[in-house]
C-alpha positions in Angstrom: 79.2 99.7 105.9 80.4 96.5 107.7 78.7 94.6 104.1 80.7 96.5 102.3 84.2 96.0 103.7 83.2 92.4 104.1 82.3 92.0 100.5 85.9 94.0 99.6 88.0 91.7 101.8 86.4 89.1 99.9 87.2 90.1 96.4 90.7 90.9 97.2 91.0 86.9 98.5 88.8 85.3 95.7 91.1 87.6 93.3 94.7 86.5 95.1 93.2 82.9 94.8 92.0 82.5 91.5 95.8 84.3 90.6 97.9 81.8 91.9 97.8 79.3 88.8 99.0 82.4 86.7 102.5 83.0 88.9 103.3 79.3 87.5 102.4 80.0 84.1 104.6 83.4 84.2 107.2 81.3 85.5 107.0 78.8 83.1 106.0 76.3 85.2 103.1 73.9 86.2 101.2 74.4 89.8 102.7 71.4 91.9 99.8 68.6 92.5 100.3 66.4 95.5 102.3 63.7 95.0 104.6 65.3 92.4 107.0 64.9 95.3 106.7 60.6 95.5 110.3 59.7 95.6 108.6 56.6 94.8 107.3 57.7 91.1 108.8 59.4 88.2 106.5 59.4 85.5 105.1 56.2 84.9 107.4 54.5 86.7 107.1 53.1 90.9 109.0 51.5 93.0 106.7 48.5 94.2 108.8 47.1 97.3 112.5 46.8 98.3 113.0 43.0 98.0 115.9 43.5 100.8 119.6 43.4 100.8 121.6 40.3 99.2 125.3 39.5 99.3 127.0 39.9 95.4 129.7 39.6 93.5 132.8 40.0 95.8 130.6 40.2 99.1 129.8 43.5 98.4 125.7 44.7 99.5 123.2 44.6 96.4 120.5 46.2 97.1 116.7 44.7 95.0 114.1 45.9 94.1 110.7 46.0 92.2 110.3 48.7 89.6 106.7 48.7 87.9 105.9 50.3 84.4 102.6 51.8 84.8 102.7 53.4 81.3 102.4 51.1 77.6 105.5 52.4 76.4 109.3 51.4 78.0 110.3 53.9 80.3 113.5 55.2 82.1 114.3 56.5 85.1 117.3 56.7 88.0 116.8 55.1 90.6 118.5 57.0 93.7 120.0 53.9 96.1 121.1 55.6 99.3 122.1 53.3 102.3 123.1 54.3 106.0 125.6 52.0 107.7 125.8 53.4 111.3 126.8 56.6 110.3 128.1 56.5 106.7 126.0 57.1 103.5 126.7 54.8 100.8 124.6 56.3 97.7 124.3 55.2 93.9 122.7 56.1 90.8 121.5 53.5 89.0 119.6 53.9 85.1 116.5 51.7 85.3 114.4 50.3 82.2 111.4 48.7 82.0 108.8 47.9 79.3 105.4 49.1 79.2 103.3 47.3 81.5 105.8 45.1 82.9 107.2 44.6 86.4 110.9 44.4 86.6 113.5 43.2 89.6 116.6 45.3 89.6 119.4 44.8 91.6 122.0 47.8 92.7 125.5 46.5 93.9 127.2 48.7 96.0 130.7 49.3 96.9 130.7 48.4 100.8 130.6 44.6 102.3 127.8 43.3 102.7 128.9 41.8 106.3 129.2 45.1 107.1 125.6 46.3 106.3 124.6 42.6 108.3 126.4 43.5 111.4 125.7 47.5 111.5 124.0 48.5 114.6 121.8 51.1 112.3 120.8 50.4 108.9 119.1 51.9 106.8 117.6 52.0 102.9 116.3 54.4 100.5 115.2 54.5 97.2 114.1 57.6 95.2 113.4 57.7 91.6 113.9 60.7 89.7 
């Protein structure tokens, strides 16, 4: 008896298991892999390193970075810029290119000082392809 209901409770998982896969078909989707979340990739694309904050055009923050194209064909992405300054967000999208292959510097200007990002208390940056 005990076989039995073992055996039964074991079906019912094996069969909710080997169903999950179908839910995202039904839905139209694909099952998630790990990593599809990387705000770091988007497709073939990666962000490689932040190469730090500079001073631009009219003092304002520019914010570089290394974008490498891990595919053999150009590819485009947006690359997400978000920076805290003590407790404001700055935040810009910013279309990024790069040929197959290649590694490419980009830099992001921003509309806030740059002295203000060098004497903030608590800084931050983020970058998130999508």
């Amino acid at each position: 008896m005990r076989r039995r209901d073992a055996l039964q409770k074991l079906g019912l998982v094996a069969v909710l298991g080997s169903t999950g896969g179908c839910a995202a078909i039904l839905e139209g989707g694909q099952e998630k892999k790990s990593g599809d979340d990387d705000p770091k990739r988007s497709g073939s694309l990666e962000t490689m390193k932040i190469l730090g904050p500079r001073e631009g055009e009219n003092d304002n923050l520019v914010v570089a970075a290394e974008i490498k194209n891990h595919g053999e064909k150009k590819s485009s992405a947006t690359l997400d810029v978000t920076v805290e300054i003590d407790d404001t967000v700055h935040n810009r999208d910013y279309r990024v290119t790069v040929p197959g292959g290649e590694l490419k510097e980009v830099e992001v200007p921003l509309e806030v000082k740059y002295a203000k990002y060098e004497n903030a208390d608590k800084r931050s940056i983020s970058l998130n392809l999508q």
